[in-house]
N, C-alpha and C positions, 0 to 999 in steps of 0.2 A: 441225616436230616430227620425229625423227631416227625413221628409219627401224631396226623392229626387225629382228634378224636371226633366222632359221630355224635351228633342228637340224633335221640331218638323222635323221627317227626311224631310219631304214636304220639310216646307221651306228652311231648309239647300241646299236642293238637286233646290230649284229656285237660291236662293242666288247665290250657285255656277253657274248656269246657265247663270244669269246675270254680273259675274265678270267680263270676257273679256269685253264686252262693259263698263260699269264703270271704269274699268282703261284705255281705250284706245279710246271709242266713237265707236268700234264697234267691231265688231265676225266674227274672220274668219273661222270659223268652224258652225255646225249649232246647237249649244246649246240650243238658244232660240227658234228654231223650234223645235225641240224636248219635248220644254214645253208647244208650241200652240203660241208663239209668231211669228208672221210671222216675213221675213225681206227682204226687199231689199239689194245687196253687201254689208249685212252684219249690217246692219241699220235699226231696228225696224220699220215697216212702221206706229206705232202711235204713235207719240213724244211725244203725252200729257200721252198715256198707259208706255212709258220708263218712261217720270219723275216722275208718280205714283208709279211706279216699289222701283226706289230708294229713293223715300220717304218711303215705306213699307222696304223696303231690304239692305238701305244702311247702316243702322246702326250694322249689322248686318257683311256683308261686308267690313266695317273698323274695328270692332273686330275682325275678322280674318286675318287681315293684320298687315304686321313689321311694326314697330314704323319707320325706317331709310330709309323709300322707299318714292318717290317723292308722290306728292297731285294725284291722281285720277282723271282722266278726269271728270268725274262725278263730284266731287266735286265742282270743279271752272262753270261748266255747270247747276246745280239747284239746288247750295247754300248747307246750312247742312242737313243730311236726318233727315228725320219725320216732317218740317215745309216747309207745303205748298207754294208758291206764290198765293197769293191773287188778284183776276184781279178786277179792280177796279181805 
């Protein structure tokens, strides 16, 4: 019998944290204070800690979304998730 795999509730439970800001650029409720992310009206106060964020979460975050709904702010904002920008 194959062995089931685990979610992690964690990361589900950041993931969801992080959606408003991903799809809009920012939270108007305080989600991501509630996980330890500070924010300014609603705006992560570490921009390089956000695009980490959606490198670790976005992929994760587009599996849970409709196929028929517009591109994610996030998206167009730091490229596809799990591939860094390279400064250089």
């Amino acid at each position: 019998m194959p062995v089931r795999r685990k979610t992690q509730k964690r990361s589900a439970d950041i993931t969801a944290a992080w959606a408003p800001y991903f799809e809009e650029g920012c939270v108007l409720l305080c989600q991501l204070d509630m996980i330890g992310v500070p924010t300014t009206y609603g705006i992560p106060n570490d921009a390089k800690a956000a695009g980490a964020a959606w490198h670790q979460y976005g992929p994760d975050f587009l599996a849970s979304r409709g196929i028929e709904v517009p591109e994610p702010w996030a998206l167009s904002e730091y490229g596809l998730p799990g591939r860094m920008k390279h400064a250089g």
